[in-house]
N, C-alpha and C positions, 0 to 999 in steps of 0.2 A: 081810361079804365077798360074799357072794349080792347082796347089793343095788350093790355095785360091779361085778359079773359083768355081772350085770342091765342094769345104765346103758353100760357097755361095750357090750354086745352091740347094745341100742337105737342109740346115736350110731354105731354102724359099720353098723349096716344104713340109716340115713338115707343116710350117708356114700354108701354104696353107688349107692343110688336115686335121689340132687339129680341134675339136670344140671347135667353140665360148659355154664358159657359159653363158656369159651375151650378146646374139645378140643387145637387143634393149636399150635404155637407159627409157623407162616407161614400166611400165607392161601393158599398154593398148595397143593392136597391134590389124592389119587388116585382114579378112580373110586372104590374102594373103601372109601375113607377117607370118603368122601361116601355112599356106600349105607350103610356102618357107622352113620355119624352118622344120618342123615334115619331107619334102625329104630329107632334108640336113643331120639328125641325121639319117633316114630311111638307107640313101646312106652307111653312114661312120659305122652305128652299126647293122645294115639287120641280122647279124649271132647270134644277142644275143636277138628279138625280140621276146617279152611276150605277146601272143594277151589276154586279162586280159576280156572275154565277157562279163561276169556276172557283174562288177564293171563299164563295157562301158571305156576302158584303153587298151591302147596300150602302151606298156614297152619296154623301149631297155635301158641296159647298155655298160659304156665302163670301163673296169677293170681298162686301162690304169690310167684314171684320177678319180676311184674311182667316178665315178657317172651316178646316175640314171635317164632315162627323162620318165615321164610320161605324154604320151600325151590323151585327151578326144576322147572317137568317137561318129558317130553321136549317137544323144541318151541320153546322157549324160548332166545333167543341164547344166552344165558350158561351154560344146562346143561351138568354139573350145576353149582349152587351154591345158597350160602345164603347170608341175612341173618339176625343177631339183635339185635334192639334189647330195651336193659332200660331203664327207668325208676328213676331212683337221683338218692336227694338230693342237693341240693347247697348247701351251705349252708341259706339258706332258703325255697328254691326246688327245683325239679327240675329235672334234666335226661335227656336220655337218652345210653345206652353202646350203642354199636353195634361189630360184628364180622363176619366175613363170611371166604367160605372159596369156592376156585370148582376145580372141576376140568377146566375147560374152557378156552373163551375168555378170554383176561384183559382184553381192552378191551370186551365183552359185561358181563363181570363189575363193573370200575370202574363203567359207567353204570348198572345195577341199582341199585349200592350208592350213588352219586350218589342216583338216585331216593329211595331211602329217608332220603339224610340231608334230600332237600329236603320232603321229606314229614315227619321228623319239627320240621323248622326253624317249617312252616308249621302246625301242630300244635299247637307252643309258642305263633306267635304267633294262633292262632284263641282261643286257651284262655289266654291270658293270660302265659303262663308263661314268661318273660325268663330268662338266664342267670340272673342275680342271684334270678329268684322272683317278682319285682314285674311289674307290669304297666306 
């Protein structure tokens, strides 16, 4: 019984600590729904933070799950918002799962989020890495 306590206890505090990918269920969230989120990632990946000045980005990843948040700072058309891309199989290949949330601009926001899919398209193909996996 202790050792079911035990394993309980373990899998709810993981539970607790993963990041959410998808926090919100629309892409349109509130400033504070957006400071909420950007501590939350800040808290959990602080040791892998990219302050990105020039682009107006602040970057943090977690190897763990293969993904990257890119959040706007002030300055930036789109502020606030973010991008998250993960890297996730596909078949026998990879691809990437991107997401994105803005509380701002929503035509600031779409072109960001542009940027990033054509960044991760050109990514695939630098590295090889085709829908399918093949080159």
């Amino acid at each position: 019984m202790r050792i079911l306590i035990l394993t309980a206890v373990f899998l709810l505090s993981g539970a607790v600590h993963a990041q959410e990918f998808k926090p919100y269920p629309r892409s349109k969230v509130t400033p504070a729904q957006w400071e909420r989120y950007f501590e939350e990632v800040k808290s959990g990946h602080a040791e892998s933070l990219h302050d990105l000045a020039a682009a107006r980005l602040t970057v943090f990843t977690d190897e763990q799950t293969s993904t990257i948040y890119a959040f706007t700072q002030p300055g930036h058309p789109a502020h606030p918002a973010w991008v998250a891309s993960r890297l996730v199989r596909e078949g026998e290949g990879v691809g990437v799962r991107q997401i994105g949330y803005y509380a701002g601009d929503r035509s600031a926001f779409e072109t960001l989020f542009r940027r990033y899919i054509e960044v991760n398209d050109k990514l695939k193909r630098a590295t090889g890495l085709a829908q399918s996996g093949k080159p």
